[in-house]
C-alpha positions as CSV (number, residue, x, y, z in Angstrom):
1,X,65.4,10.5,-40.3
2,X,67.7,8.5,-41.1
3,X,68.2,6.3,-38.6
4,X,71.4,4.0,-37.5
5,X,71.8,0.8,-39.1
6,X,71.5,-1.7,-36.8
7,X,74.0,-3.3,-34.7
8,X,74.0,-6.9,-35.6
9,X,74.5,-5.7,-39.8
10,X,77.7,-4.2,-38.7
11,X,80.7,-6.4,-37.7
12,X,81.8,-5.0,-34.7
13,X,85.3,-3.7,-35.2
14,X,87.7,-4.6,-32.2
15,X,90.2,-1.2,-31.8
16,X,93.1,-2.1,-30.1
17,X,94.4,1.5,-29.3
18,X,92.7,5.3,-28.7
19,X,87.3,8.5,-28.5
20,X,81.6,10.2,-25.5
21,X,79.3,13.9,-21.9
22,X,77.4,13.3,-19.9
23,X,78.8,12.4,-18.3
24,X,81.3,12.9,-19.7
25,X,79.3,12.1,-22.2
26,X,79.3,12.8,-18.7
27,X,80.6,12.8,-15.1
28,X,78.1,12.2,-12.6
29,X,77.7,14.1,-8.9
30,X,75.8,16.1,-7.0
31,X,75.5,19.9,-7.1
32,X,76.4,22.3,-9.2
33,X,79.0,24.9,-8.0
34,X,79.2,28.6,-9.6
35,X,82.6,30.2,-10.5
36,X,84.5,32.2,-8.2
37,X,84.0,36.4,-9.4
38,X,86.7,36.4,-11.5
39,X,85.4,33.8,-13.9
40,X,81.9,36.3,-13.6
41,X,83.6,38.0,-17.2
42,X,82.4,40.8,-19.4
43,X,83.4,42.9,-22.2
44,X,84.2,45.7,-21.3
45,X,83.7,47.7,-24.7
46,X,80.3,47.4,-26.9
47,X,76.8,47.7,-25.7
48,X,75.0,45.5,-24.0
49,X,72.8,42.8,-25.3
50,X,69.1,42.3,-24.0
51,X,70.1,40.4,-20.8
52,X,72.5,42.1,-18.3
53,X,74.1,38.4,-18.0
54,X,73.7,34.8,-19.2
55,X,74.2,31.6,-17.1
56,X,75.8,29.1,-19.0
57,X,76.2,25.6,-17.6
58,X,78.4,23.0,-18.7
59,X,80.2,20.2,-16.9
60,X,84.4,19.9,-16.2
61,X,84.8,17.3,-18.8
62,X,86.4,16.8,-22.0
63,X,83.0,16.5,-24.1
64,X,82.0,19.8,-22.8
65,X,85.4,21.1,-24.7
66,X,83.4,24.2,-26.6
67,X,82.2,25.3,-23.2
68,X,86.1,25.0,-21.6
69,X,88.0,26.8,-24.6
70,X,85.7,29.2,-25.4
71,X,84.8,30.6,-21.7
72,X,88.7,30.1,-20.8
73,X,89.7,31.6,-23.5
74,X,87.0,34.2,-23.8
75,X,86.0,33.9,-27.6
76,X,82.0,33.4,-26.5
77,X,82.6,36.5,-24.0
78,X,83.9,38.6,-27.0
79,X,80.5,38.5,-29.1
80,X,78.6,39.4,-26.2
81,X,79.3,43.1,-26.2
82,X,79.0,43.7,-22.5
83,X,76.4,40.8,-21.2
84,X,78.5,39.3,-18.5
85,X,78.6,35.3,-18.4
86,X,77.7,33.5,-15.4
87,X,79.5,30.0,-15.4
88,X,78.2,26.9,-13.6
89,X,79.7,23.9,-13.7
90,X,76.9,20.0,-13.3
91,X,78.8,17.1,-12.2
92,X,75.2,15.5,-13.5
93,X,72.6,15.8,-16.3
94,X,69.7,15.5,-14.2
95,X,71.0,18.0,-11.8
96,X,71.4,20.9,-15.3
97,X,68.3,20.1,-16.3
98,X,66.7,20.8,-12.9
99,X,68.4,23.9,-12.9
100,X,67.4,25.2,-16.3
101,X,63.9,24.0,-15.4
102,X,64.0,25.8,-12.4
103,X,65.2,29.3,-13.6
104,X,68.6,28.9,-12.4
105,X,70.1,28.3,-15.8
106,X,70.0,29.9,-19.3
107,X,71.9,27.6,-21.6
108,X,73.7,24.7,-21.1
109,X,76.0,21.6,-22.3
110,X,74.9,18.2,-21.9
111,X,74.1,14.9,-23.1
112,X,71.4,13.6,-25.4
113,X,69.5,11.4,-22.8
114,X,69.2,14.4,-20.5
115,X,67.9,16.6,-23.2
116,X,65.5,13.9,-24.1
117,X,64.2,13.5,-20.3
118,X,64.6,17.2,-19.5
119,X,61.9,17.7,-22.7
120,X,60.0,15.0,-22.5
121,X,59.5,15.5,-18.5
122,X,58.6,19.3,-19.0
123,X,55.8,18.2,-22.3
124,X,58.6,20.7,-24.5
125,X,57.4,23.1,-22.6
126,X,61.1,24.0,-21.1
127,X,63.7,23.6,-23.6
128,X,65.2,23.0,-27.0
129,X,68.4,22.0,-28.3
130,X,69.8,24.5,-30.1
131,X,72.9,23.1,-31.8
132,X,75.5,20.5,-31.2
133,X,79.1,20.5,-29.6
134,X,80.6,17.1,-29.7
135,X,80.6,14.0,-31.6
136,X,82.4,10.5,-30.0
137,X,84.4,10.2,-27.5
138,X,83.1,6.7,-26.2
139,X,85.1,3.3,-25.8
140,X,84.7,0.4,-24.5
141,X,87.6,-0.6,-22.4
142,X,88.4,-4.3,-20.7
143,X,90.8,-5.5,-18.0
144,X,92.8,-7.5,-21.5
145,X,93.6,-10.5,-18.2
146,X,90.0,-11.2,-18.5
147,X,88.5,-10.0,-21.8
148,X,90.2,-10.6,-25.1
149,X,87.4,-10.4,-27.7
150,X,83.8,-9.4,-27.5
151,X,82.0,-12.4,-27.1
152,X,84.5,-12.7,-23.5
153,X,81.7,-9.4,-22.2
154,X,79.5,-12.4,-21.6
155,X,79.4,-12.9,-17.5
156,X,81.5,-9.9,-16.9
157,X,80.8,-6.7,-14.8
158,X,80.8,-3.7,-16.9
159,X,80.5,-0.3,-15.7
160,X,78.2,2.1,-17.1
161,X,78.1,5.9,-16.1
162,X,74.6,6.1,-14.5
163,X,71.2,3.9,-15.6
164,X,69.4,5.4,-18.7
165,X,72.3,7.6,-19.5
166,X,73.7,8.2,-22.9
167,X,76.6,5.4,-22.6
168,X,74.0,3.0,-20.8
169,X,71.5,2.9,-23.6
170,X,74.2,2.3,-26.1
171,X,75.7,-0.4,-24.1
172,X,72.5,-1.9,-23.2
173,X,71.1,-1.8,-27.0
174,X,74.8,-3.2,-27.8
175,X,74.2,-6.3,-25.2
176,X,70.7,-6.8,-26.6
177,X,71.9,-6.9,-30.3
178,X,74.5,-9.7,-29.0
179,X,71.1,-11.8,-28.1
180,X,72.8,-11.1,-24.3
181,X,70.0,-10.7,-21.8
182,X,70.1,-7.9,-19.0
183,X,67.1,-6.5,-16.7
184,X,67.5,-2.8,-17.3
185,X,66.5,-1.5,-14.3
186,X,68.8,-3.8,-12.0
187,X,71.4,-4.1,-14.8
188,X,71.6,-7.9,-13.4
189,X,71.9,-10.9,-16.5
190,X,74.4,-12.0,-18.7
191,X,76.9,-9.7,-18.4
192,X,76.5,-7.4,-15.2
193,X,76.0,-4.1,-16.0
194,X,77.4,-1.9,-13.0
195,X,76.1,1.8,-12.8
196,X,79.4,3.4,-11.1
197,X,80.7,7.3,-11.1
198,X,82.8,8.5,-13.7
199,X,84.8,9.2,-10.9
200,X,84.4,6.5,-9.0
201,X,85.3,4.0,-12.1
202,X,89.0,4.1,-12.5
203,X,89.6,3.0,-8.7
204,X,86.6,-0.2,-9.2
205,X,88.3,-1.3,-12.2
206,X,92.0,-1.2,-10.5
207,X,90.6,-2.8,-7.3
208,X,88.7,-5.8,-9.6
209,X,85.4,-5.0,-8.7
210,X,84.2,-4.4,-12.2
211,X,85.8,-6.5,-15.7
212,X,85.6,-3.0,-17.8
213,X,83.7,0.4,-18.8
214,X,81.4,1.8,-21.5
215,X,82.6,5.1,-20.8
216,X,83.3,8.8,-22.2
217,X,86.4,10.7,-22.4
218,X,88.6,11.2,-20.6
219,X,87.2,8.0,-18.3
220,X,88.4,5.7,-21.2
221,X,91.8,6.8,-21.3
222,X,92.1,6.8,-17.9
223,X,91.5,3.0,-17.7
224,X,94.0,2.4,-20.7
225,X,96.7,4.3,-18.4
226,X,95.6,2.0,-15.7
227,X,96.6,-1.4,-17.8
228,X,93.1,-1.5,-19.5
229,X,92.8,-2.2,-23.4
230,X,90.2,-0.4,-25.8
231,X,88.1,-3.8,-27.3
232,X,85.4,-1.1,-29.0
233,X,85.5,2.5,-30.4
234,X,81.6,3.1,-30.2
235,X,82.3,5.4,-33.4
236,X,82.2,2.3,-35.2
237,X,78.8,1.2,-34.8
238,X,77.5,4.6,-36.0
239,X,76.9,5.1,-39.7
240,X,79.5,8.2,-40.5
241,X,81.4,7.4,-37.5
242,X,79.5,10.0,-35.7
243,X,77.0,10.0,-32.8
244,X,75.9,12.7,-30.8
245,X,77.6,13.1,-27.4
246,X,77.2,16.8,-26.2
247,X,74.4,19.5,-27.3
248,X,73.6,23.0,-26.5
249,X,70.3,23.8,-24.9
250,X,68.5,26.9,-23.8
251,X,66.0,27.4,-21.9
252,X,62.4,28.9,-23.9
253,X,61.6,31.6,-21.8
254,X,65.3,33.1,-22.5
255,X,65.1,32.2,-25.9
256,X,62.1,33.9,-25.8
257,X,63.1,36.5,-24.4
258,X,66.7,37.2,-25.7
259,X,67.2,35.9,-29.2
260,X,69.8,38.4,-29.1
261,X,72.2,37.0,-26.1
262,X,71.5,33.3,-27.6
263,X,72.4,34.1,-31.1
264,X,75.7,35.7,-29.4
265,X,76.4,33.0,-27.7
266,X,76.0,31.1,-30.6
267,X,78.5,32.7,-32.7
268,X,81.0,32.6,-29.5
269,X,80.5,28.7,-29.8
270,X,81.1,28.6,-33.7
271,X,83.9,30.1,-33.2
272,X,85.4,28.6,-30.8
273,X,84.4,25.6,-32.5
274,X,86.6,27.0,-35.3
275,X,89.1,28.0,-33.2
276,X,89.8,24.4,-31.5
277,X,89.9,22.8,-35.2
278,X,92.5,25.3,-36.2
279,X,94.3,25.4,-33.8
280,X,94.6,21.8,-31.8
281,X,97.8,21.6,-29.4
282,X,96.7,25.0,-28.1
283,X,92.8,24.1,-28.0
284,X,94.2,21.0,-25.8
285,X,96.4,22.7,-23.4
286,X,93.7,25.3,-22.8
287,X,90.7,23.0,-22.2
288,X,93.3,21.4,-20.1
289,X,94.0,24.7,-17.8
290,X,90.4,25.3,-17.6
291,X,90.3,21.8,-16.0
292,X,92.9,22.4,-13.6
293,X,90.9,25.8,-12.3
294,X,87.6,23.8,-12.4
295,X,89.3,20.3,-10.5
296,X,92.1,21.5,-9.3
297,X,94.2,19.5,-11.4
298,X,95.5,19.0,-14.9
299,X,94.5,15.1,-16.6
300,X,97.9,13.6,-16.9
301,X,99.5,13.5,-20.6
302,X,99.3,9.7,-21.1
303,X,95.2,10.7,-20.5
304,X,94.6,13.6,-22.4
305,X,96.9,13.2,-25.2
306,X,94.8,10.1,-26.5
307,X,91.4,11.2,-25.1
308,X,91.6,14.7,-26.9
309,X,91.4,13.7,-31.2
310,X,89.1,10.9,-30.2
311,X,86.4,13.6,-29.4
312,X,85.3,15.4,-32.4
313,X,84.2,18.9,-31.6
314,X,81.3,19.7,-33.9
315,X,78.3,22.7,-34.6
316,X,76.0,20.0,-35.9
317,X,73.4,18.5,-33.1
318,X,73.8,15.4,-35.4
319,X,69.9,15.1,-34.6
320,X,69.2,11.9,-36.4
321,X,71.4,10.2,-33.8
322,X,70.0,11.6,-30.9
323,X,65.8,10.3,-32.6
324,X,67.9,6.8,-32.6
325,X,69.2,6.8,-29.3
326,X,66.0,7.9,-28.0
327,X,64.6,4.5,-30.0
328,X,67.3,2.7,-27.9
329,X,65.9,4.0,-24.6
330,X,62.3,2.6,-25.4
331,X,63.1,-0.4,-26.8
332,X,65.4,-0.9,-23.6
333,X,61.9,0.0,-21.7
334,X,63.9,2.7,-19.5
335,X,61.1,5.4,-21.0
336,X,57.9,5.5,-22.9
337,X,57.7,6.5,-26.4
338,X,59.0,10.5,-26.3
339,X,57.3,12.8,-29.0
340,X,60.5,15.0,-29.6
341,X,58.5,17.3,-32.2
342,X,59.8,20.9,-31.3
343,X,62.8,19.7,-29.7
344,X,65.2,21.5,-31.5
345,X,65.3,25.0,-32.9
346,X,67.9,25.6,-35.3
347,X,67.0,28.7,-36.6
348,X,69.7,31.3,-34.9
349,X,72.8,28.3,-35.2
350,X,71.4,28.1,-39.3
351,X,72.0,32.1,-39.2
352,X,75.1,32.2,-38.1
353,X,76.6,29.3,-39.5
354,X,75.1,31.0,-42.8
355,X,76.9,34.1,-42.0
356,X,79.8,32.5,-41.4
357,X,79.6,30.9,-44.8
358,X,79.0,27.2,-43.5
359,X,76.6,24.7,-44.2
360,X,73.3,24.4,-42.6
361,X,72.8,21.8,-40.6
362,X,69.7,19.5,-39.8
363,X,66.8,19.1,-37.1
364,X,66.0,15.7,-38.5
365,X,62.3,16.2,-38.9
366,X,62.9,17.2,-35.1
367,X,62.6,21.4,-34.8
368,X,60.1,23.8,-34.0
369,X,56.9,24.8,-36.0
């Protein structure tokens, strides 16, 4: 694999303006809620596919953008030739992975560090990642009364989206490259790291209870709109400026099963994917409205309008980033060493992205035998 470089080689780059699932990254929560009927959607032409229905989850959040457009807008509903899709929406990667383990879930979007516990927890017995959705979308944003360079972090309460998340590992292996010390389990050392909601985040950081936020989109932006300043783009610390933020998973036994509905669903995702790079200001507005149904509200313009091209929508699962963050997570001693062998399976995404006349893209040494 080839593997990030690490953080102390790269000077840090301070970004003074506007990206990451999980979360936001990820939002985190409680439950997950199913759409009303009407969202329950079909074609009604065409046969049907293997499976009378799929149940797709994914969470009301920017990073999960392929998910928004492409049910909103119905271009993963149009390949499926009469298998209705079932919507849920997570608030929390543990709480999607418990579902797909459980039976209640087919495919789903979420973070890396889920996908990596939901695996490692099940022996890769109960899912694979089967191609990517998002890239960035991460920043580092600081109350600019207290924080005016990087080396001002040290003593400072920063919020984090939930412990052994995808934006807490980075921020913890960030802290640890700095020569900062922090217990990972209590967050407590040199600089306080404070486990907080998505949510719950933009009201601590107006109220003064935490200094700033390693957070996704659009978390980040709604700090900047609050008076906060963006001090780091995480983008910069990758090699590429790209890091994995949001995958697509499926459950084996429907793989299995249904290579047909999957593969479907795959080229409903690529071309969405297509669909939001082609077409931006409408790709926005419509991730937007499916916000507004999910949350029952719009984000704002000063939020979205800065949040939206920090987040780069992608088909690749970008899996050499994912093996590294997984290396962060160990070294940080929040979970033993995973074997992610069989993790991914690329093999319907490679056929359709082939089909489509696109590149292949890479497992990493990661994918099924």
């Amino acid at each position: 694999m080839s593997a990030a470089r690490p953080l102390t080689s790269l000077r840090i780059i301070a970004v003074t303006a506007a990206l990451p699932l999980l979360l936001t990254a990820c939002g985190y929560g409680s439950e997950a809620k199913k759409e009303d009927d009407k969202a329950n959607v079909a074609a009604t032409d065409g046969k049907k596919l293997s499976a009378s229905e799929v149940r797709i989850g994914y969470f009301p959040n920017l990073t999960h953008a392929t998910a928004l457009v492409g049910i909103q807008e119905g271009l993963i509903e149009k390949e499926l030739n009469g298998t209705k899709i079932k919507p849920q929406t997570f608030n929390a990667g543990p709480s999607e992975i418990e579902a797909l383990n459980g039976g209640s879930l087919d495919i789903g979007f979420i973070g890396p560090s889920p996908s990596i516990n939901g695996y490692v927890k099940s022996k890769g017995s109960n899912l694979r990642i089967i191609s990517g959705s998002a890239s960035g979308g991460v920043k580092l944003v600081v109350n600019p009364d207290k924080i005016k360079t990087l080396d001002d972090l040290k003593g400072k309460k920063i919020a984090t989206p939930q412990k052994g998340n995808t934006q807490d590992v980075a921020f913890l292996n960030w802290i640890s490259e700095k020569g900062w010390k922090v217990d990972p389990e209590s967050g407590k050392g040199e600089v306080s790291v404070v486990r907080t909601d998505n949510k719950v985040t933009p009201d601590a950081f107006k109220q003064g209870s935490i200094d700033g936020a390693w957070v996704p989109e659009p978390t980040a932006s709604k700090l900047v709109s609050d008076g906060g300043s963006v001090l780091l783009d995480e983008t910069a610390l990758w090699p590429d400026k790209k890091f994995v933020i949001t995958n697509i998973i499926v459950s084996q036994k429907f793989l299995k099963e249904h290579p047909d509905v999957v593969e479907a669903v795959l080229r409903g995702t690529v071309k969405t994917n297509q669909w939001i790079h082609s077409n931006q200001d409408k790709a926005r507005a419509s991730a937007n409205a499916a916000l507004k149904a999910l949350n029952g509200k719009e984000l704002e313009a000063a939020v979205i309008d800065p949040a939206w091209p920090s987040i780069q929508i992608t088909d690749d699962p970008l899996a050499s980033t994912l093996k590294t963050q997984s290396e962060w997570a160990v070294k940080a001693k929040l979970i033993e060493q995973p074997d992610l062998a069989g993790i991914y399976d690329l093999t319907l995404l490679n056929k359709v992205l082939k089909a489509a006349g696109k590149p292949e893209v890479s497992d990493a040494g990661l994918g099924v035998k």
